[in-house]
N, C-alpha and C positions, 0 to 999 in steps of 0.2 A: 504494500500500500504506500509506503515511503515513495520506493521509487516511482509509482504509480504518479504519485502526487508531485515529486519533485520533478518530472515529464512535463505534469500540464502545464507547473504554474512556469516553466521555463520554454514551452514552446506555445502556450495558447495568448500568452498577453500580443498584440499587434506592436509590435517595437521591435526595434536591435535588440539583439540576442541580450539579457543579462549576463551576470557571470554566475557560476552555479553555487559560487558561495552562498549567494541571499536568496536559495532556494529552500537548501536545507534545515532551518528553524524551522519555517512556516510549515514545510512537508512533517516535519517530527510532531508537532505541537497538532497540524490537523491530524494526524495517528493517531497520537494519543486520546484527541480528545473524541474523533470516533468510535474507537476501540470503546471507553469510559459511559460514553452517549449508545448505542448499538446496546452495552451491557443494563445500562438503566430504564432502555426504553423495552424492551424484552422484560426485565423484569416488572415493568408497571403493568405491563399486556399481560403476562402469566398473573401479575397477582388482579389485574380488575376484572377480565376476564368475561366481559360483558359487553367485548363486541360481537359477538355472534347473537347477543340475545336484542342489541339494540340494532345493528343493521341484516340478521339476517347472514345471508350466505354469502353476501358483499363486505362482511367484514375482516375478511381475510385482506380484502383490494385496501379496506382504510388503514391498515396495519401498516401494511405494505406501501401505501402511499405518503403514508404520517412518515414512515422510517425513509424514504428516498426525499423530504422536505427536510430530516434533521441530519444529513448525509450533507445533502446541497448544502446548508446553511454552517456548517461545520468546515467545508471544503473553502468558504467565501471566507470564513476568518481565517482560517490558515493562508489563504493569499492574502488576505488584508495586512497579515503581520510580516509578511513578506514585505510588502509595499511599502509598509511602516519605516523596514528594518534600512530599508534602501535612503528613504528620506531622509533619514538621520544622520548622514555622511554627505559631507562637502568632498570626497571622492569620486571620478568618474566610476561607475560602476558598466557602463557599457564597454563595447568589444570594440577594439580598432584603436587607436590611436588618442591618446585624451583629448577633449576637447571642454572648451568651458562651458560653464552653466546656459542654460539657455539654448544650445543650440545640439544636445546632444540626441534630441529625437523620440525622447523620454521623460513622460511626467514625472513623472514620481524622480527618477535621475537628473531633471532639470530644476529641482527646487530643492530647498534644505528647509526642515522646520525649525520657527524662532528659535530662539536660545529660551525666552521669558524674559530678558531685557537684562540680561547678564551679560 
């Protein structure tokens, strides 16, 4: 699932290639925390146990669709901390040759966040 994730979030963004160092947080952290999320929402369905009684023989689909909405929203913070991790450095992080801010072709690469006025 690592690698999985460290794939997407390094060839789905529309930009210059990142470098695959500021891949690997965000890939660990969404593992883990679907691993942690998969184990807790499995066990709320084992214990409520009352979607077959509330939807019928369509609740296997809601299960199933509940757990592919806390997957997706699991996968979006692991790229968010990605994003983050990137912003935080006044380093070029893209491929090729350094170039200054602004012009590297890359949001999150083109900007730094405040300091907080330090």
């Amino acid at each position: 699932m690592v690698i999985a994730l460290a794939s997407t979030y390094r060839f789905a963004p529309s930009r210059e290639a990142p470098k695959w160092r500021w891949v690997s947080w965000g890939s660990i952290f969404a593992t883990a925390l679907w691993i942690a999320a998969s184990i807790g929402f499995s066990f709320y369905v084992t214990s409520s146990g009352s979607y077959d009684r509330t939807f019928g023989s369509l609740g296997a689909v809601v299960v199933l669709l509940t757990w592919f909405y806390i997957s997706a929203y699991v996968v979006l913070l692991g790229a968010c901390l990605d994003a983050e991790m990137e912003r935080q450095t006044a380093r070029d992080t893209t491929t090729g040759p350094e170039k200054p801010m602004g012009s590297r072709g890359a949001k999150m690469a083109d900007t730094v966040a405040h300091d907080g006025g330090r």
